[in-house]
LODREN-519259 format. One record per residue (C-alpha): x, y, z; residue number from 1. Coordinates in steps of 0.02 Angstrom, whole numbers, plus 50000, padded with zeros to 5 digits. Example, Ala and Ser with C-alpha at 12.3 -4.5 7.8 and 13.67 -1.06 7.14 Angstrom:
<sites>
<site><east>50615</east><north>49775</north><up>50390</up><seq>1</seq></site>
<site><east>50684</east><north>49947</north><up>50357</up><seq>2</seq></site>
</sites>
This chain:
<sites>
<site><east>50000</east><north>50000</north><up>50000</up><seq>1</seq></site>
<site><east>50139</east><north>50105</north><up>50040</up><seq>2</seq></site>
<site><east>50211</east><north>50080</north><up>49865</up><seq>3</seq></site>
<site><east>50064</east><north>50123</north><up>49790</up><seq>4</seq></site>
<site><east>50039</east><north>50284</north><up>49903</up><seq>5</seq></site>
<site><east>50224</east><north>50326</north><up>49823</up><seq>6</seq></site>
<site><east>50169</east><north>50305</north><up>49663</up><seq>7</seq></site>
<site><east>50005</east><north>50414</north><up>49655</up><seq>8</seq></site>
<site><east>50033</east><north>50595</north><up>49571</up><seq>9</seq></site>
<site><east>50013</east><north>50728</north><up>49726</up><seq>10</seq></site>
<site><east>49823</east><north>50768</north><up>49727</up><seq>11</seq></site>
<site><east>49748</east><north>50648</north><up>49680</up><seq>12</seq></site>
<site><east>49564</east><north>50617</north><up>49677</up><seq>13</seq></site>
<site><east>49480</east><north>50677</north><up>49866</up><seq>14</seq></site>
<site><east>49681</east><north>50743</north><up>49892</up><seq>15</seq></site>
<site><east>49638</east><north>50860</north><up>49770</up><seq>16</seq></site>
<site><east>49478</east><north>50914</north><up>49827</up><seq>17</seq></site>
<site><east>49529</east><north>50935</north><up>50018</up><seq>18</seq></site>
<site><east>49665</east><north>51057</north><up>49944</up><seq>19</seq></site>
<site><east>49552</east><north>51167</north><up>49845</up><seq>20</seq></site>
<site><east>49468</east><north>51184</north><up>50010</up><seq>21</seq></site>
<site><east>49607</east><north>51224</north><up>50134</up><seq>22</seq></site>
<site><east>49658</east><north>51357</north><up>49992</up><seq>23</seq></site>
<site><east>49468</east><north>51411</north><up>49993</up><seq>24</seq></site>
<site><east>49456</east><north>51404</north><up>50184</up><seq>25</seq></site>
<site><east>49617</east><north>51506</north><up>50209</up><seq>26</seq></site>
<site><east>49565</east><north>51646</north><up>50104</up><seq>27</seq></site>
<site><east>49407</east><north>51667</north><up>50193</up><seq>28</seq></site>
<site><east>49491</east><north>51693</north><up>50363</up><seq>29</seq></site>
<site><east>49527</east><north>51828</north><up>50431</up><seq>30</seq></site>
<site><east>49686</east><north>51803</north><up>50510</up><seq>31</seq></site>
<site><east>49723</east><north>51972</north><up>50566</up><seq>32</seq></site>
<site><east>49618</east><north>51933</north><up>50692</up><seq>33</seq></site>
<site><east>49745</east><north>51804</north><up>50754</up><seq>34</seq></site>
<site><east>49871</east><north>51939</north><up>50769</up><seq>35</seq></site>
<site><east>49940</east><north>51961</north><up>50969</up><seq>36</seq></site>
<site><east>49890</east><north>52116</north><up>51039</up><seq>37</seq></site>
<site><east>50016</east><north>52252</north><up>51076</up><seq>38</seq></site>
<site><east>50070</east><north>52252</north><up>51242</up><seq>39</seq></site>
<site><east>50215</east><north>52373</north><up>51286</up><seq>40</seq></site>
<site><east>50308</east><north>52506</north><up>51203</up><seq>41</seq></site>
<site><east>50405</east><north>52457</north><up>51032</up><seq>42</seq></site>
<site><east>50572</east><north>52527</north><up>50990</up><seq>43</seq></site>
<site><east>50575</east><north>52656</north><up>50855</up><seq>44</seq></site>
<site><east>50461</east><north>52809</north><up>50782</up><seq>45</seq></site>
<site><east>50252</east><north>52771</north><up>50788</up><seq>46</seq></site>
<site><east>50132</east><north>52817</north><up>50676</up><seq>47</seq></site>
<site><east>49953</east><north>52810</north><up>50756</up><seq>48</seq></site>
<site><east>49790</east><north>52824</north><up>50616</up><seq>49</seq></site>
<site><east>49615</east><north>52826</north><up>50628</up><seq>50</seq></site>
<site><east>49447</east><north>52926</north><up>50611</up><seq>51</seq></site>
<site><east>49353</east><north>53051</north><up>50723</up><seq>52</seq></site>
<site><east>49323</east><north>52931</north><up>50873</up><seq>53</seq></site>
<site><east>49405</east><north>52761</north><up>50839</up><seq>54</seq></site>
<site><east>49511</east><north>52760</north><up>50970</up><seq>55</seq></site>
<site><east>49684</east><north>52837</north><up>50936</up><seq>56</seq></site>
<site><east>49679</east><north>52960</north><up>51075</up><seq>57</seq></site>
<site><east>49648</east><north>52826</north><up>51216</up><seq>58</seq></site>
<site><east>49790</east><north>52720</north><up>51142</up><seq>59</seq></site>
<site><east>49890</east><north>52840</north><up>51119</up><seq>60</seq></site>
<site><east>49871</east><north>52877</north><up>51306</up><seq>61</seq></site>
<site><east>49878</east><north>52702</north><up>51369</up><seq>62</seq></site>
<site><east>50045</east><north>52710</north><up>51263</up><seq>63</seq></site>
<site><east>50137</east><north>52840</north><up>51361</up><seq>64</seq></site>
<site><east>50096</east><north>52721</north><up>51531</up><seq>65</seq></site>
<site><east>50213</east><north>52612</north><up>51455</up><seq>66</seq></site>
<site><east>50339</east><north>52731</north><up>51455</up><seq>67</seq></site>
<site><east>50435</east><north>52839</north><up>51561</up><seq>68</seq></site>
<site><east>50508</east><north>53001</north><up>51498</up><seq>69</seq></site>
<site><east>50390</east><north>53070</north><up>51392</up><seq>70</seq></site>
<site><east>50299</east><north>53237</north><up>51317</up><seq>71</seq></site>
<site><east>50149</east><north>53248</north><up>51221</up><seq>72</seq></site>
<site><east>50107</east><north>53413</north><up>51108</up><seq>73</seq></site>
<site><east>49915</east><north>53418</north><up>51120</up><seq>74</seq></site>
<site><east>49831</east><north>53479</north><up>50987</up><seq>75</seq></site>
<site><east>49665</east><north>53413</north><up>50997</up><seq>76</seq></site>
<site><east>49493</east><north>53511</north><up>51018</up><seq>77</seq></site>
<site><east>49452</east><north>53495</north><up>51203</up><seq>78</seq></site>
<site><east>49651</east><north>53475</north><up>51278</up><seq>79</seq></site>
<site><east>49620</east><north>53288</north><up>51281</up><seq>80</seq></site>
<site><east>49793</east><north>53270</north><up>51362</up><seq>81</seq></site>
<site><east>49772</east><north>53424</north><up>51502</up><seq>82</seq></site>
<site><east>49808</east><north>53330</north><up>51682</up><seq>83</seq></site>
<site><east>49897</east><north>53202</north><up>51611</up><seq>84</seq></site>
<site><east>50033</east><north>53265</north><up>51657</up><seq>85</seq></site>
<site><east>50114</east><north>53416</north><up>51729</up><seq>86</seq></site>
<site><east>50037</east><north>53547</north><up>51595</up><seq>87</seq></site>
<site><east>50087</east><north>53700</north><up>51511</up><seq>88</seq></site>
<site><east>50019</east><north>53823</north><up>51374</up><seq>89</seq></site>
<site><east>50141</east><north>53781</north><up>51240</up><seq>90</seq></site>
<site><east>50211</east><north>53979</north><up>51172</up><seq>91</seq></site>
<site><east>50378</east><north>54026</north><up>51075</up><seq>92</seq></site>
<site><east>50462</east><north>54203</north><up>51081</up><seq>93</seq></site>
<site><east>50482</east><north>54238</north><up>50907</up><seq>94</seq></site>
<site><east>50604</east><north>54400</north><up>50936</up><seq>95</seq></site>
<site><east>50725</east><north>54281</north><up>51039</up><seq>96</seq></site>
<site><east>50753</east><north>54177</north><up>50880</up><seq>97</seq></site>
<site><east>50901</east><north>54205</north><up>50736</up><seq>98</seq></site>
<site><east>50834</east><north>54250</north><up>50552</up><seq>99</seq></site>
<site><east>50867</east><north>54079</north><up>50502</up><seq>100</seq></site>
<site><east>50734</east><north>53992</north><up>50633</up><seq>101</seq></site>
<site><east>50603</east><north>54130</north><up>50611</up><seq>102</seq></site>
<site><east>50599</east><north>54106</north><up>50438</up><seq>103</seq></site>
<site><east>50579</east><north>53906</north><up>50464</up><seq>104</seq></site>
<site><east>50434</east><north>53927</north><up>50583</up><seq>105</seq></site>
<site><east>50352</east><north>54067</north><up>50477</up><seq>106</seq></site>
<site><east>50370</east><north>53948</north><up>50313</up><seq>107</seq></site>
<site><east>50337</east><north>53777</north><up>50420</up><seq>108</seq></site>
<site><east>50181</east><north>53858</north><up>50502</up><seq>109</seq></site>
<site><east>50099</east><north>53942</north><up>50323</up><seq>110</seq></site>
<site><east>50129</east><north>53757</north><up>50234</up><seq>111</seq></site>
<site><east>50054</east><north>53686</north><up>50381</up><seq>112</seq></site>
<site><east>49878</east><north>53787</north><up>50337</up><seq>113</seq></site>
<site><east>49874</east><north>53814</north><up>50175</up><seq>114</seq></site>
<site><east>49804</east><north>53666</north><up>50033</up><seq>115</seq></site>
<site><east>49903</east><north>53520</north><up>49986</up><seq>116</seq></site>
<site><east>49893</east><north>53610</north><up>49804</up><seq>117</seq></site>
<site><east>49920</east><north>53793</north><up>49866</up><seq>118</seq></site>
<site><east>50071</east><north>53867</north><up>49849</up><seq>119</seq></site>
<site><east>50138</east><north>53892</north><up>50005</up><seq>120</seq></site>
<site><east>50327</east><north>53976</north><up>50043</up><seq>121</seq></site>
<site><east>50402</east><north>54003</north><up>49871</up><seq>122</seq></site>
<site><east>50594</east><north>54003</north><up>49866</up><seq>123</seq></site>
<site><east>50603</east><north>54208</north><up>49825</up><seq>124</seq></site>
<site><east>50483</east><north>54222</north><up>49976</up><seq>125</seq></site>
<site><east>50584</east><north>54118</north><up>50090</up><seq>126</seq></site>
<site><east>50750</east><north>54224</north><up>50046</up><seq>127</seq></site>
<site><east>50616</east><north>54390</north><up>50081</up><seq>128</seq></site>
<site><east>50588</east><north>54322</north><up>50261</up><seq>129</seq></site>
<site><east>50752</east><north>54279</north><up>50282</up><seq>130</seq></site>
<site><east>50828</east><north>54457</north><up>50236</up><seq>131</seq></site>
<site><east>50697</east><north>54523</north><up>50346</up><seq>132</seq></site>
<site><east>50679</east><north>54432</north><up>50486</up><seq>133</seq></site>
<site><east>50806</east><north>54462</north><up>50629</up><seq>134</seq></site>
<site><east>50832</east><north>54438</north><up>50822</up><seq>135</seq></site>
<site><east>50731</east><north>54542</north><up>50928</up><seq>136</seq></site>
<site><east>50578</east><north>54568</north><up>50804</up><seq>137</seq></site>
<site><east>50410</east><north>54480</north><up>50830</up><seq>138</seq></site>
<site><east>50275</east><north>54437</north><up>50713</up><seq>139</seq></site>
<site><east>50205</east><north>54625</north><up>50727</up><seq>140</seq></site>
<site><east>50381</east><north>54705</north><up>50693</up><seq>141</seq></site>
<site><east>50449</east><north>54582</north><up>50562</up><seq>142</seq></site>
<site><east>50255</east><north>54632</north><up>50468</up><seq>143</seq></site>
<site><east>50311</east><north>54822</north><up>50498</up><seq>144</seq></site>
<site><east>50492</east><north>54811</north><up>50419</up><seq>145</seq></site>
<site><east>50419</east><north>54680</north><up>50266</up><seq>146</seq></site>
<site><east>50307</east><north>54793</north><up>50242</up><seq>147</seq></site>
<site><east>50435</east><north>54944</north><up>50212</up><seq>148</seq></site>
<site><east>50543</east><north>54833</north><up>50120</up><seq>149</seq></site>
<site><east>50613</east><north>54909</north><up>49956</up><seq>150</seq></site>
<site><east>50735</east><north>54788</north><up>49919</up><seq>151</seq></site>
<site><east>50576</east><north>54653</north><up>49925</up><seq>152</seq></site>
<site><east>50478</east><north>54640</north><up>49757</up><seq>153</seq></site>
<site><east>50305</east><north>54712</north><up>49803</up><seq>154</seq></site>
<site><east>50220</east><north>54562</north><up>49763</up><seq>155</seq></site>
<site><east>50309</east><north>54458</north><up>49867</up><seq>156</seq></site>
<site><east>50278</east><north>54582</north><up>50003</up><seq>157</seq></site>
<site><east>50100</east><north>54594</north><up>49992</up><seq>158</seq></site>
<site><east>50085</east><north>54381</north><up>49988</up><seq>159</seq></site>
<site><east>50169</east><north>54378</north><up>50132</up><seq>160</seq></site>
<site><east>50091</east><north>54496</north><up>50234</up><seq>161</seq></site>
<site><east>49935</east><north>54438</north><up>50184</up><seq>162</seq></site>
<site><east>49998</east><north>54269</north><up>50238</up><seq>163</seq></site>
<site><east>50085</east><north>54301</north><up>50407</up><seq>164</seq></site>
<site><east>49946</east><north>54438</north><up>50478</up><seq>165</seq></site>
<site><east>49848</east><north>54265</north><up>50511</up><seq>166</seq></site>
<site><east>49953</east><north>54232</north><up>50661</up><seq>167</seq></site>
<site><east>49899</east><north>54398</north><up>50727</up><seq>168</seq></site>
<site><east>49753</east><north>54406</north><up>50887</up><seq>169</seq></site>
<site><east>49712</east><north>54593</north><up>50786</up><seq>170</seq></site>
<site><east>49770</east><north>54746</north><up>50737</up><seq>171</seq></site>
<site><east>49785</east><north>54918</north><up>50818</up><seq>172</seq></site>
<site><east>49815</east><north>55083</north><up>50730</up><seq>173</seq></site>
<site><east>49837</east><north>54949</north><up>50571</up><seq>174</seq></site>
<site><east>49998</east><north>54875</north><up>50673</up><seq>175</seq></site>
<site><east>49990</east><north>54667</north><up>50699</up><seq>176</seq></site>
<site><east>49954</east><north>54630</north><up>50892</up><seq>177</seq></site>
<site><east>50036</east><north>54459</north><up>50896</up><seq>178</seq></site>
<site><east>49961</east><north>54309</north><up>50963</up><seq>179</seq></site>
<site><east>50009</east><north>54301</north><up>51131</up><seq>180</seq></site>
<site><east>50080</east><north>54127</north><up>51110</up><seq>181</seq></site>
<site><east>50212</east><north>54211</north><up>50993</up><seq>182</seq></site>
<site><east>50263</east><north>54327</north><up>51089</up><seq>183</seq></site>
<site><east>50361</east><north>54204</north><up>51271</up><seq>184</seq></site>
<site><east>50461</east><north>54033</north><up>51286</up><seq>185</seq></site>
<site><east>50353</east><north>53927</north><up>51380</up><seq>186</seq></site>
<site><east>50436</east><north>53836</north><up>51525</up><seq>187</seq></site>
<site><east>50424</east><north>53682</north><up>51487</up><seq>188</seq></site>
<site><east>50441</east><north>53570</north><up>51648</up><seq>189</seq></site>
<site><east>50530</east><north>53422</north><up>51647</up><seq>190</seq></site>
<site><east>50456</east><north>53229</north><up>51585</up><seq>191</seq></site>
<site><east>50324</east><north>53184</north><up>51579</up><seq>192</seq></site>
<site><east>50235</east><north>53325</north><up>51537</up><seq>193</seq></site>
<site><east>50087</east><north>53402</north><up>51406</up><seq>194</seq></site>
<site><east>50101</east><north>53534</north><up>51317</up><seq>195</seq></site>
<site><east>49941</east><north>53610</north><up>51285</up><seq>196</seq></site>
<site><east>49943</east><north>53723</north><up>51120</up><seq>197</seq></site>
<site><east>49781</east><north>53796</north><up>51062</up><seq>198</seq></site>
<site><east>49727</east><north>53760</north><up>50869</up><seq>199</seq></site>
<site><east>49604</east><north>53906</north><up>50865</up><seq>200</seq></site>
<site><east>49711</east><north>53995</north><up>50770</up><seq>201</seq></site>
<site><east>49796</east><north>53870</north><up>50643</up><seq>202</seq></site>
<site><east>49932</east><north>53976</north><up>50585</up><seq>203</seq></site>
<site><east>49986</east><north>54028</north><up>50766</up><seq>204</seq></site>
<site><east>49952</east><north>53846</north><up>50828</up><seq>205</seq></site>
<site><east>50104</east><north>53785</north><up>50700</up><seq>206</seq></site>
<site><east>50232</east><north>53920</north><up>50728</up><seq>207</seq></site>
<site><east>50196</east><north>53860</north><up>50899</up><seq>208</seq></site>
<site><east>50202</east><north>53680</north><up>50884</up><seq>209</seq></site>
<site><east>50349</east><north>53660</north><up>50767</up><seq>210</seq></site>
<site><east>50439</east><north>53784</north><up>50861</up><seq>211</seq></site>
<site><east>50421</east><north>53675</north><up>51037</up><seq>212</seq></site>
<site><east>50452</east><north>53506</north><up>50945</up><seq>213</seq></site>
<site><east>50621</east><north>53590</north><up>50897</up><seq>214</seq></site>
<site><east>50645</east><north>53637</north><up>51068</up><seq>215</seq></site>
<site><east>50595</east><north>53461</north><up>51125</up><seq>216</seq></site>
<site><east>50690</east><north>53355</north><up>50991</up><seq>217</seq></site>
<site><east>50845</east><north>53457</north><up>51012</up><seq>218</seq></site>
<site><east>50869</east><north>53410</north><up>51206</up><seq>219</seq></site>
<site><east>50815</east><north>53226</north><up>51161</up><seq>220</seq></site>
<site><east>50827</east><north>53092</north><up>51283</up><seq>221</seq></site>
<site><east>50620</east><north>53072</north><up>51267</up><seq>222</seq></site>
<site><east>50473</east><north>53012</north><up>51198</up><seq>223</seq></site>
<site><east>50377</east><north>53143</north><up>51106</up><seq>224</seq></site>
<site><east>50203</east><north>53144</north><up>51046</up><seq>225</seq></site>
<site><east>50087</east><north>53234</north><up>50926</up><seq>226</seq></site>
<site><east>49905</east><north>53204</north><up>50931</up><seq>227</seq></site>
<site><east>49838</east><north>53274</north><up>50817</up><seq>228</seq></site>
<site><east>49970</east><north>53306</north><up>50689</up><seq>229</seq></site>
<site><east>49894</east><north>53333</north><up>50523</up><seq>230</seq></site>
<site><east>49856</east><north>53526</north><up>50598</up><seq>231</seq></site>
<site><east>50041</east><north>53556</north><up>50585</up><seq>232</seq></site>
<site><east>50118</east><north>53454</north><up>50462</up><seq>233</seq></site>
<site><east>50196</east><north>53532</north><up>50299</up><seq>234</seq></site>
<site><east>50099</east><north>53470</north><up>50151</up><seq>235</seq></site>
<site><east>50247</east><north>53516</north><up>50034</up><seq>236</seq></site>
<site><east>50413</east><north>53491</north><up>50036</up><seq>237</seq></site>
<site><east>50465</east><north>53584</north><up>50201</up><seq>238</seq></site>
<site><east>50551</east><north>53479</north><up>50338</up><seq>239</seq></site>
<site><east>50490</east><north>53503</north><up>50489</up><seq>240</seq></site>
<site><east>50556</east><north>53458</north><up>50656</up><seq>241</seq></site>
<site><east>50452</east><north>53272</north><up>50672</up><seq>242</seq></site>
<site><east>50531</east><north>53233</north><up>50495</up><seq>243</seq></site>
<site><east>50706</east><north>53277</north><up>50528</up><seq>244</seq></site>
<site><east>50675</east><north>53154</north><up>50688</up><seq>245</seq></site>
<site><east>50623</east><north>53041</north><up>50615</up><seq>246</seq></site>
<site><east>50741</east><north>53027</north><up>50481</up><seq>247</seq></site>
<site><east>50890</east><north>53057</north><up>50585</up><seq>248</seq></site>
<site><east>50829</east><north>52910</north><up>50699</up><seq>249</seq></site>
<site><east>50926</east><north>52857</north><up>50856</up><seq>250</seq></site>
<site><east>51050</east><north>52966</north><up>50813</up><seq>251</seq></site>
<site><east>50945</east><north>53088</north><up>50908</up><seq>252</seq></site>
<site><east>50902</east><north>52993</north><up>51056</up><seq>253</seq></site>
<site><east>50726</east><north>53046</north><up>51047</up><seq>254</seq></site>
<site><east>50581</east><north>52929</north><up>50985</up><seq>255</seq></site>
<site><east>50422</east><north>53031</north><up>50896</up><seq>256</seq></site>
<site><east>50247</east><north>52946</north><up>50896</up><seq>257</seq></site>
<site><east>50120</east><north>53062</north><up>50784</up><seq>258</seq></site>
<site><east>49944</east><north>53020</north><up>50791</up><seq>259</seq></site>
<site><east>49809</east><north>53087</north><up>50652</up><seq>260</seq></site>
<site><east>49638</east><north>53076</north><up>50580</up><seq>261</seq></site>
<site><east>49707</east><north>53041</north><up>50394</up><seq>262</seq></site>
<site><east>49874</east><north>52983</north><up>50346</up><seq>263</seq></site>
<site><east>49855</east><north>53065</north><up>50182</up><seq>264</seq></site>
<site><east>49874</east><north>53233</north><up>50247</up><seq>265</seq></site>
<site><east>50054</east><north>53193</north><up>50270</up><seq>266</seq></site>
<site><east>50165</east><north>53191</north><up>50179</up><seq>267</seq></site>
<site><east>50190</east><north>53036</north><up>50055</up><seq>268</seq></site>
<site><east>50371</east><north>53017</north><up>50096</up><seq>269</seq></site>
<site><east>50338</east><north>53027</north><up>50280</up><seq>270</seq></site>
<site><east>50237</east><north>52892</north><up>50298</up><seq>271</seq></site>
<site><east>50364</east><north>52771</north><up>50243</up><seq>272</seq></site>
<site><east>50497</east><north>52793</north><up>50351</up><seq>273</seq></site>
<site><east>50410</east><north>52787</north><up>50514</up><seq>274</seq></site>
<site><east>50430</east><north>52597</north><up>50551</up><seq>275</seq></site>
<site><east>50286</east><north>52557</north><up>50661</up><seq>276</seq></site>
<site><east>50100</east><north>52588</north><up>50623</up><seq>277</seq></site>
<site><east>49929</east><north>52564</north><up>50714</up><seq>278</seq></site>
<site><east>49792</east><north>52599</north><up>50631</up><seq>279</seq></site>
<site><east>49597</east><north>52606</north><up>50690</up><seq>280</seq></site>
<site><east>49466</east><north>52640</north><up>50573</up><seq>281</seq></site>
<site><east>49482</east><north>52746</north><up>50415</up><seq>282</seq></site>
<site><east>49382</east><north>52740</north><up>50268</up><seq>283</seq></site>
<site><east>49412</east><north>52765</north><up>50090</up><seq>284</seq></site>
<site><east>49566</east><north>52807</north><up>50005</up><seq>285</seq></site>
<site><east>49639</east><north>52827</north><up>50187</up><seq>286</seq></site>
<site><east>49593</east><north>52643</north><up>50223</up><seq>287</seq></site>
<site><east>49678</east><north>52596</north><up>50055</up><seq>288</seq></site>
<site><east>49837</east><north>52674</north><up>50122</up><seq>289</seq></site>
<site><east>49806</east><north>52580</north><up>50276</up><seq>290</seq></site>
<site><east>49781</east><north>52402</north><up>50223</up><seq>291</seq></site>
<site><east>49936</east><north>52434</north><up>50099</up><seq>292</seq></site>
<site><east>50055</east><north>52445</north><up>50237</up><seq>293</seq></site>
<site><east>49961</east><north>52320</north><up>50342</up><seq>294</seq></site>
<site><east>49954</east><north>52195</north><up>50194</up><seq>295</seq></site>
<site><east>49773</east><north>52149</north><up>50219</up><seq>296</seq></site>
<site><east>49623</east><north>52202</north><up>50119</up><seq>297</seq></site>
<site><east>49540</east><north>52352</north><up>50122</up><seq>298</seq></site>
<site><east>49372</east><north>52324</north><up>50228</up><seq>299</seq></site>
<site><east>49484</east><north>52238</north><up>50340</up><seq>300</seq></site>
<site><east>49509</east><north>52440</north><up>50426</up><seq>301</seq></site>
<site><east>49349</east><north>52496</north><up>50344</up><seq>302</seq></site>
<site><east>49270</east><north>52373</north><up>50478</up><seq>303</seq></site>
<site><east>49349</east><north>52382</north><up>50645</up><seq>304</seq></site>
<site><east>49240</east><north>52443</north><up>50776</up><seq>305</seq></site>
<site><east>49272</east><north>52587</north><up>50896</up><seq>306</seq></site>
<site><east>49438</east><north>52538</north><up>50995</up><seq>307</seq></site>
<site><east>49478</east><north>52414</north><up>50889</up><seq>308</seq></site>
<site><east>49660</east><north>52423</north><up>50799</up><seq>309</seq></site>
<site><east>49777</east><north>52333</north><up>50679</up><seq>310</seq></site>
<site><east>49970</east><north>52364</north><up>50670</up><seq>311</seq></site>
<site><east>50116</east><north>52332</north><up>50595</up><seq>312</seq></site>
<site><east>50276</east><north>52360</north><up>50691</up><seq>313</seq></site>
<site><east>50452</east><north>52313</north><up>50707</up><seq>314</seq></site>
<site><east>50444</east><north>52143</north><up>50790</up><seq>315</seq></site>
<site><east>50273</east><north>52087</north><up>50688</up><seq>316</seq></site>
<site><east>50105</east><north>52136</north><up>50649</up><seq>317</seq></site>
<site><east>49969</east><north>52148</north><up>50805</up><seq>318</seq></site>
<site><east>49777</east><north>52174</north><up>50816</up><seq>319</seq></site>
<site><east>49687</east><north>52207</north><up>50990</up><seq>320</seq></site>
<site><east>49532</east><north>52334</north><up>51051</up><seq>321</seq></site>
<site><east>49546</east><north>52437</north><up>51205</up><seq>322</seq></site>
</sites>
């Protein structure tokens, strides 16, 4: 019998069959859902997706239990993060910065707000800021001298102001009043702590932002968050501080997790580089992005239910609910 057994071709007969239905069987499952959960902090940068409600915000916060020295930029409607933590009012003193950095922030903060397809900082504008920005002028009196500029096409002048005089709480006697969160350092306490920075005015919110993730990434020796990233990040080419972190990787001793309600409002070559991903549920082109890097199909995301989350990380892929 056993000679016979040799001599049989490989599915053979009810061999055959049973084989067409483990294939059929398999690609039924979904075996996601026999992923581990995640259970501690992984090593490396994190990128945390997922709509209005899924659940990003609680994970992100059960995250930073699992680890020690962290600080967390909230940007989110209602100061999800306030209490956490020790907590400040995140602010940046615009005068106390070289030409160089003030032109950064100005250009990181309008590419931050305007369209993906809007122009934002040109090249000819970026060399206008920096020939007019210097140390010891804020927002009001770098608006005053751009304004006088003659050396600056008037064009370029105009765009600018036009541009800038966002970040401004109002005017009197036609002279910028700056936001008050341009105008002081915060003092930032040390880890773990929030950083509270108000997005009601978007402009001001990502001078802000950018300018204490600089502050933060340049100490290192943490774990920094950003909830609610897409407010701030550069839709065009413009590096901001999270990218350069990211990209430099432990070379800065600092580890970045970014969380946001739709991955394609960063930037495509961001996304890649990150290393570790959770995702909750996104819909759309935003779940096609999703399933992509998770290499499952697409109403795989489209389906998960609030709290419920699929990742791929470093060590492995994981699935779990809060």
């Amino acid at each position: 019998m056993a000679a016979n057994c040799r001599n049989r071709p490989p599915f053979f007969g009810w061999e055959r069959a049973a084989g067409w239905a483990v294939a059929e069987l398999l690609g039924e499952v979904s075996y996601w859902r026999f992923w581990p959960p995640l259970s501690g902090a992984v090593e490396g940068h994190l990128l945390i997706a997922g709509s209005s409600g899924s659940g990003k915000t609680t994970f992100l916060k059960r995250y930073l239990s699992w680890v020690g020295r962290w600080y967390v930029v909230d940007l989110t409607e209602g100061g999800e993060y306030v209490g956490l933590g020790p907590t400040v009012e995140g602010s940046i003193d615009l005068a106390s910065l070289d030409a160089e950095e003030q032109a950064l922030l100005y250009s990181l903060g309008v590419a931050a707000t305007v369209g993906a397809k809007e122009a934002a900082v040109s090249a000819v504008q970026l060399g206008a800021l920096k020939l007019v920005a210097r140390r010891g002028l804020g927002l009001d009196g770098l608006l005053e001298e751009l304004r006088a500029a003659r050396d600056v096409p008037q064009l370029t002048r105009e765009v600018l102001y036009a541009k800038l005089s966002a970040a401004c709480a109002g005017f009197e006697d036609g002279r910028c009043k700056p936001h008050p969160a341009l105008t002081k350092d915060a003092e930032i306490p040390p880890p773990p702590a929030v950083i509270r920075v108000d997005p009601a005015n978007p402009l001001a919110a990502a001078v802000v932002a950018h300018g204490v993730l600089a502050r933060l990434l340049r100490a290192g020796g943490a774990f920094v968050a950003v909830d609610e990233y897409h407010k701030i990040a550069p839709r065009l080419p413009v590096e901001d501080p999270v990218e350069r972190a990211i990209r430099e990787g432990r070379h800065r001793r600092v580890s970045v997790a970014i969380a946001t309600q739709n991955p394609l409002d960063l930037k495509e070559s961001l996304v890649p580089v990150v290393g570790n991903y959770v995702f909750f549920r996104l819909a759309g082109p935003a779940a096609r992005l999703a399933a992509d890097v998770l290499n499952v199909p697409q109403w795989a995301v489209e389906s998960l239910g609030t709290g419920e989350y699929l990742a791929r990380l470093s060590h492995g892929p994981a699935a779990g609910a809060l």
